[in-house]
C-alpha positions as CSV (number, residue, x, y, z in Angstrom):
1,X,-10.8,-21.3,15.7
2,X,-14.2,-23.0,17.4
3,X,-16.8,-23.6,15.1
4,X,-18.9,-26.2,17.1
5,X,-21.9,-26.2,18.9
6,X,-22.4,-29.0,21.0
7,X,-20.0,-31.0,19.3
8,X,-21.6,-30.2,15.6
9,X,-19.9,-28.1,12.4
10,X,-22.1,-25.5,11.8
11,X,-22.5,-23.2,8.9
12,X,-24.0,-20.0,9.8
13,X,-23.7,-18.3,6.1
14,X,-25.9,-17.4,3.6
15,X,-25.3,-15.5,-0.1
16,X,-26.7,-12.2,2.1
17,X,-23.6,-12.4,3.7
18,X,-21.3,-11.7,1.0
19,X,-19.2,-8.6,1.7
20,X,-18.7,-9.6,5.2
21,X,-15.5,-10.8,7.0
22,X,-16.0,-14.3,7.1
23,X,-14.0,-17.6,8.6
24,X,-15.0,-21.1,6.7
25,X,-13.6,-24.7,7.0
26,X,-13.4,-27.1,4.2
27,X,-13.0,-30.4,4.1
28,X,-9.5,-31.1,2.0
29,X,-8.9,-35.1,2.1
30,X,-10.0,-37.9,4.1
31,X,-7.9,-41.5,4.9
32,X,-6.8,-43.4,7.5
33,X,-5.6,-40.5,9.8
34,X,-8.8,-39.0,10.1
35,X,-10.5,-36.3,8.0
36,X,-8.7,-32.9,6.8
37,X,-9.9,-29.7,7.0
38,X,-8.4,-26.1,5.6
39,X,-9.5,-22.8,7.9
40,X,-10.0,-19.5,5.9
41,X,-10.2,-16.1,7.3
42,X,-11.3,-12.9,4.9
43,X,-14.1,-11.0,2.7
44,X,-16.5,-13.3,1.2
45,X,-16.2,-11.8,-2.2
46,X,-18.8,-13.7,-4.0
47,X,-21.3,-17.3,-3.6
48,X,-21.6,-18.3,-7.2
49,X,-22.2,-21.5,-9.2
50,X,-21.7,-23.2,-6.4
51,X,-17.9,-21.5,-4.9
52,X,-17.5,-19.6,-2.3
53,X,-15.3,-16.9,-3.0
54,X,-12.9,-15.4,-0.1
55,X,-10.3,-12.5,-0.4
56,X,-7.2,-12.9,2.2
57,X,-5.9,-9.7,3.7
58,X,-3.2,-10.1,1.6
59,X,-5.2,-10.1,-1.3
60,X,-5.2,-13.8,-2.1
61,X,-8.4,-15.2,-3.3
62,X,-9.5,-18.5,-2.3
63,X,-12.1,-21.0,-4.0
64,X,-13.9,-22.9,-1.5
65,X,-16.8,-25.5,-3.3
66,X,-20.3,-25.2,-1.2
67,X,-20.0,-29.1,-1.5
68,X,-16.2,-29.2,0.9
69,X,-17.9,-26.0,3.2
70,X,-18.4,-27.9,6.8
71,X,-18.2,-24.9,8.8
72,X,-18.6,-21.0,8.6
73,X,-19.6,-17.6,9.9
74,X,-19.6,-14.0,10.2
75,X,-16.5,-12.5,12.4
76,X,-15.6,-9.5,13.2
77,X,-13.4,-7.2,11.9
78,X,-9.9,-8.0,12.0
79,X,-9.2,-6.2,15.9
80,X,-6.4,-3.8,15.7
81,X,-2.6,-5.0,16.3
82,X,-0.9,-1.5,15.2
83,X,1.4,0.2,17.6
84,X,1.1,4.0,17.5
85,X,-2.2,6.0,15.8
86,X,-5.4,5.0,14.9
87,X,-6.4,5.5,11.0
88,X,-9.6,4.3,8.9
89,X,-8.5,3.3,5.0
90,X,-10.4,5.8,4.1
91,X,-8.4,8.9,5.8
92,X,-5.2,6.8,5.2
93,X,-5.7,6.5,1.4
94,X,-6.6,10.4,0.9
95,X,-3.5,10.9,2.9
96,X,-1.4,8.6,0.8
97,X,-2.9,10.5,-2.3
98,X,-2.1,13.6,-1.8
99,X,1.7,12.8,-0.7
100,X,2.2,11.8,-4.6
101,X,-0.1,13.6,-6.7
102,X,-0.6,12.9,-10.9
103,X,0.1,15.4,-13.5
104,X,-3.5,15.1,-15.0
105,X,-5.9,13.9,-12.9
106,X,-9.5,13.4,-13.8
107,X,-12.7,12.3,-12.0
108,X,-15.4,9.0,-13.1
109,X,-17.5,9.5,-10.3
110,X,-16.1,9.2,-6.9
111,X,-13.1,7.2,-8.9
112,X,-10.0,9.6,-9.8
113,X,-8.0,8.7,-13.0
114,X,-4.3,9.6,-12.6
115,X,-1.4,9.9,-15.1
116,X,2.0,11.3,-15.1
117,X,3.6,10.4,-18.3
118,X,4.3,6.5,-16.9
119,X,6.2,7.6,-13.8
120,X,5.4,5.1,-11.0
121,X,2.1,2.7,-10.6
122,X,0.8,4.8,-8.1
123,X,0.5,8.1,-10.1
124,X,-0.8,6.3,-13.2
125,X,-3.4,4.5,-12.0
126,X,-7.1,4.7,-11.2
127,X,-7.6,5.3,-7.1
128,X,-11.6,3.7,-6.8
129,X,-12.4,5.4,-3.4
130,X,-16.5,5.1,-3.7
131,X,-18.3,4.3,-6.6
132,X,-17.8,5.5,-10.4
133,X,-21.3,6.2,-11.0
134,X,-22.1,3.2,-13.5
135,X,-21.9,-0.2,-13.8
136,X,-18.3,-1.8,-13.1
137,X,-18.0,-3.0,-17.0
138,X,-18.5,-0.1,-18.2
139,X,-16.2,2.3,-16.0
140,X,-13.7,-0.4,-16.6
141,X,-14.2,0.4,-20.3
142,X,-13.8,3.9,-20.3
143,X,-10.7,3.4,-17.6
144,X,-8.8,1.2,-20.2
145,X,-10.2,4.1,-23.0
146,X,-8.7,6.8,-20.9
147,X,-5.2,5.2,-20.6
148,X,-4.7,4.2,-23.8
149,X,-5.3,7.2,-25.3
150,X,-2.2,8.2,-23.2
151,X,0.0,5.4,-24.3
152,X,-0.1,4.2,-20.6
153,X,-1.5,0.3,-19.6
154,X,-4.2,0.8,-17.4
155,X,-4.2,0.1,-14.0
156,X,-6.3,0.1,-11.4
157,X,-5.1,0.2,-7.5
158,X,-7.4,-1.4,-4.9
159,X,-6.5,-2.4,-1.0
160,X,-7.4,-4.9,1.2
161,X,-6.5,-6.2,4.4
162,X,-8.6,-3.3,6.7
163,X,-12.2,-2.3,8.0
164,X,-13.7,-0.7,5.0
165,X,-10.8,-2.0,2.1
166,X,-11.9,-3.1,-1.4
167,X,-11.6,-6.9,-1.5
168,X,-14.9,-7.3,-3.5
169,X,-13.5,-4.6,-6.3
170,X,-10.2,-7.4,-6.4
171,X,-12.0,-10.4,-6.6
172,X,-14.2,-8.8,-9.4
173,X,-11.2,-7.2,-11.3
174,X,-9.7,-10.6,-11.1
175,X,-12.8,-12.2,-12.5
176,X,-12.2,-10.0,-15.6
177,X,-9.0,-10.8,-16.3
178,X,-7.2,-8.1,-14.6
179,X,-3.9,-9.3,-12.5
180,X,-2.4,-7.5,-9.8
181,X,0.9,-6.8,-10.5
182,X,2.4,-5.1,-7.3
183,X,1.5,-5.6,-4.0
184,X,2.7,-2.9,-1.0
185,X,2.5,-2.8,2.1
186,X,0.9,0.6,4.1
187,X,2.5,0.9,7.6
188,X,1.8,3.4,10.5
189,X,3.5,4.4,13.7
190,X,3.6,7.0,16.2
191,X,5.8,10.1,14.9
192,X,7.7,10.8,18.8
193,X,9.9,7.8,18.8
194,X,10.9,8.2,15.2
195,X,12.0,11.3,16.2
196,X,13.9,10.5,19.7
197,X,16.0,7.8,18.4
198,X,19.9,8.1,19.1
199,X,20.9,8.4,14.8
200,X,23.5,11.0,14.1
201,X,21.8,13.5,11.9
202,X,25.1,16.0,11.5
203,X,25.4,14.9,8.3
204,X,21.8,15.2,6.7
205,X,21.0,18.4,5.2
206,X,17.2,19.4,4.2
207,X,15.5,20.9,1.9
208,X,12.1,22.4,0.3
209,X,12.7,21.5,-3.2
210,X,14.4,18.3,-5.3
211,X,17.5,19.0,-7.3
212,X,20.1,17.4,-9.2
213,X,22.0,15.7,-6.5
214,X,19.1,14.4,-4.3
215,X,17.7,12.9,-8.2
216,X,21.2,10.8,-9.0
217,X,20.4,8.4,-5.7
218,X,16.9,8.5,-6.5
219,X,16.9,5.1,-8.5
220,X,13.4,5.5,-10.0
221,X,13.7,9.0,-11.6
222,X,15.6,7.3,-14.6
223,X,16.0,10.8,-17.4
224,X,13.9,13.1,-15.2
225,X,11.2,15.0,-17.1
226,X,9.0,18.0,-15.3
227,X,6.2,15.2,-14.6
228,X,9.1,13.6,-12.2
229,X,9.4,16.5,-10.9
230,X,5.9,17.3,-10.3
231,X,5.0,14.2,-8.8
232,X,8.3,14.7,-6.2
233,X,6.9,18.1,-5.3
234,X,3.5,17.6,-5.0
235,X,2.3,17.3,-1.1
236,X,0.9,20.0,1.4
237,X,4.2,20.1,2.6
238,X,7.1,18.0,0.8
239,X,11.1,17.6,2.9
240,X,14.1,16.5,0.9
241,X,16.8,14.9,2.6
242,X,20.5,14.2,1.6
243,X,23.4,12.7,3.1
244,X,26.2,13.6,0.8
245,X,28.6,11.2,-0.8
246,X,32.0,11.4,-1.8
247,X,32.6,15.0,-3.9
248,X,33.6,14.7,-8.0
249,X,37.0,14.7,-9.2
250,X,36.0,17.5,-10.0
251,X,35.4,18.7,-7.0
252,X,31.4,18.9,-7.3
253,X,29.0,17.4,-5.4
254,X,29.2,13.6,-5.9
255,X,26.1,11.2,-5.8
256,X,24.4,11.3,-2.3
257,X,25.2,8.6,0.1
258,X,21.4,8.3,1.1
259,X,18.3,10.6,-0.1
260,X,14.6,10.5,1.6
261,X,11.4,12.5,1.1
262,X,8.5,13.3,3.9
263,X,5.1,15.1,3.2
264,X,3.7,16.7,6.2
265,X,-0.3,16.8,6.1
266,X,-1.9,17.4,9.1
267,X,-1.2,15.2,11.6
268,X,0.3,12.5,9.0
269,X,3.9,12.4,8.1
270,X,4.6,9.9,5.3
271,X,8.1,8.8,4.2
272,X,8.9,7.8,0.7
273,X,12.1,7.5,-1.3
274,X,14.7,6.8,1.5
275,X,17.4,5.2,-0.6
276,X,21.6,4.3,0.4
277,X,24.3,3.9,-1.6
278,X,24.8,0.0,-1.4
279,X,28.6,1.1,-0.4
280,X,27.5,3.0,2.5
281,X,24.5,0.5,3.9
282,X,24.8,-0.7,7.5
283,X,25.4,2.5,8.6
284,X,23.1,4.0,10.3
285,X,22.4,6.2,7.2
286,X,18.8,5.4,6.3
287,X,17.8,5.6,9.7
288,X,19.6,9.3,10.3
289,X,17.7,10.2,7.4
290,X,14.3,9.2,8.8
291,X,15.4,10.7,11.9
292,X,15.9,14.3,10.7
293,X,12.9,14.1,8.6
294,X,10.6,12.8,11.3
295,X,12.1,15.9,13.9
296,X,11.3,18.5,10.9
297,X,7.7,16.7,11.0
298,X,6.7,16.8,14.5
299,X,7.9,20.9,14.6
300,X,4.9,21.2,12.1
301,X,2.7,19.0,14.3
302,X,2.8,16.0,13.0
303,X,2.2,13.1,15.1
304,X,1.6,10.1,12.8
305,X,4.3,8.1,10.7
306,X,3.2,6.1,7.6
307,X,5.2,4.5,4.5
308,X,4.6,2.4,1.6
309,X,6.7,-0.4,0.9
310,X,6.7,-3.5,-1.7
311,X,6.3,-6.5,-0.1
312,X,8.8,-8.6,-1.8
313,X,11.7,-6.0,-0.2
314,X,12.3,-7.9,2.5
315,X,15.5,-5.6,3.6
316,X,13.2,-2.5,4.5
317,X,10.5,-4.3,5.8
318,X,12.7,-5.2,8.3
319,X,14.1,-1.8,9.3
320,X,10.4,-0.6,9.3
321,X,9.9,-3.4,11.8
322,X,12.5,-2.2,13.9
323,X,11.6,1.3,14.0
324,X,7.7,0.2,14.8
325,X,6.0,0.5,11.7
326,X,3.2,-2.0,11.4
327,X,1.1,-3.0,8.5
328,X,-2.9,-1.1,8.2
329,X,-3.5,-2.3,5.2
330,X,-2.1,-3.6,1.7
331,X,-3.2,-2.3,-1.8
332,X,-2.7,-4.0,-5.4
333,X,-2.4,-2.6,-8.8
334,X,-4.0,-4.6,-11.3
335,X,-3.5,-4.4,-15.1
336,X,-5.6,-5.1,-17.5
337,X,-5.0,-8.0,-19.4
């Protein structure tokens, strides 16, 4: 990272440049070695009362005193190191959206407020794409309003890490108290080679609509209501798979050895809810399921791949790394406090 001219730290960084990508050095300790200094690369979020602000990609704020600041400037935005599409957050989060749509759903300005009777973060939470049409206190106020007269805690789900991300709507949830709770990852990558990998897909059967079976894998369902259902089923056009486990002693259907879902929407396919029986892991069966799903895809035209996944699940991060996903962006839900 060069910061010098002619041999000389220079800050090139003003309060007008809050909202930029920024990278700063601060001076951290000082002693017989020589001094120490502490690079930072993100949003600058906010220059008050004398701190520099700065939002990571990963959503990780960092405090940097104006008195330790040696060295900063503008940079551009982080350059793209995705294999497969192209996507803007923008188009990515609409996508996303409508793959896992609400029960009740109801606009504060460009903001959308989402519920579905508790069932998932993502479908009970406010998705701020633009701006709510009043000051941020205030829309914050009517968003906790709106939840609690649900019986929900309110969330709000921001991103950052990509051109155009909400790092300045973090930094100033954070700064009222709200704490992000979750963090996932968003990955993308090309449909093809999802689709003409070697998996044996005999076994995997699909279908249009979610039943019993497919549900009793599906580890977040818990006592599935309609709004489970509704939320599963919601998507321009929504693909169950099931790989089936080992029948009842009664001869019925037992519970599935692995489950997935993919919504096709335009040239996006998105995976969700690919789940194994621990028993059965190491098998191939996961990726079979993805397999099957992302051929069905790409016979309706699809020629994008993306996924959600927490960051903390370090198992299917590393399968998604092995079948080329790589990371756009990262959102956050924070709850009110």
């Amino acid at each position: 990272m060069e910061f010098t001219a002619g041999g000389r730290f220079e800050v090139r960084l003003t309060r007008a440049d809050v909202g930029k990508r920024v990278s700063v050095r601060q001076l951290t300790g000082s002693g017989a070695g020589g001094e120490k200094f502490t690079d930072t690369v993100g949003v600058l979020t906010s220059w008050d009362g004398g701190v520099l602000l700065i939002t990571r990609r990963t959503g990780e704020s960092v405090r940097v005193p104006e008195a330790a600041l040696v060295a900063g400037k503008v940079v551009p935005a982080a350059p793209a190191r995705r294999r497969g599409p192209s996507a803007s957050f923008e188009e990515l989060a609409g996508v996303c959206a409508r793959s896992w749509q609400p029960v009740e759903s109801e606009p504060l300005g460009e903001w959308r407020l989402r519920a579905a009777s508790g069932f998932t973060r993502r479908a009970n939470s406010v998705l701020p794409l633009g701006d709510p049409g009043m000051e941020l206190d205030e829309a914050l106020t009517r968003v906790r309003r709106w939840y609690e007269e649900r019986g929900l805690p309110p969330y709000v789900q921001a991103a950052t890490g990509a051109e155009g991300t909400q790092e300045r709507l973090c930094a100033e949830l954070e700064r009222r108290g709200w704490r992000p709770e979750v963090t996932a990852e968003v990955r993308i990558a090309a449909l093809a080679p999802l689709g003409d990998r070697d998996a044996d897909v005999s076994r995997v059967t699909l279908g249009r609509g979610v039943d019993e079976t497919w549900l009793r894998r599906y580890q977040r369902s818990g006592v599935p209501g309609p709004h489970v259902l509704h939320v599963l089923n919601s998507g321009p056009s929504v693909w169950f798979a099931t790989v089936p486990g080992e029948p009842g002693e009664d001869g019925e259907p037992g519970v599935p050895a692995a489950i997935g879902r993919c919504v096709v929407d335009g040239r996006w396919a998105g995976f969700m809810a690919v789940e194994v029986d621990p028993a059965c892991r190491r098998q191939g069966l996961a990726t079979a399921v993805m397999t099957a799903l992302a051929r069905r895809a790409l016979e309706e035209g699809a020629s994008a791949a993306w996924l959600q996944v927490e960051s903390d699940n370090e198992g299917a991060r590393a399968l998604y790394d092995a079948m080329g996903f790589a990371l756009h962006h990262r959102y956050h839900h924070f709850r009110s406090s």
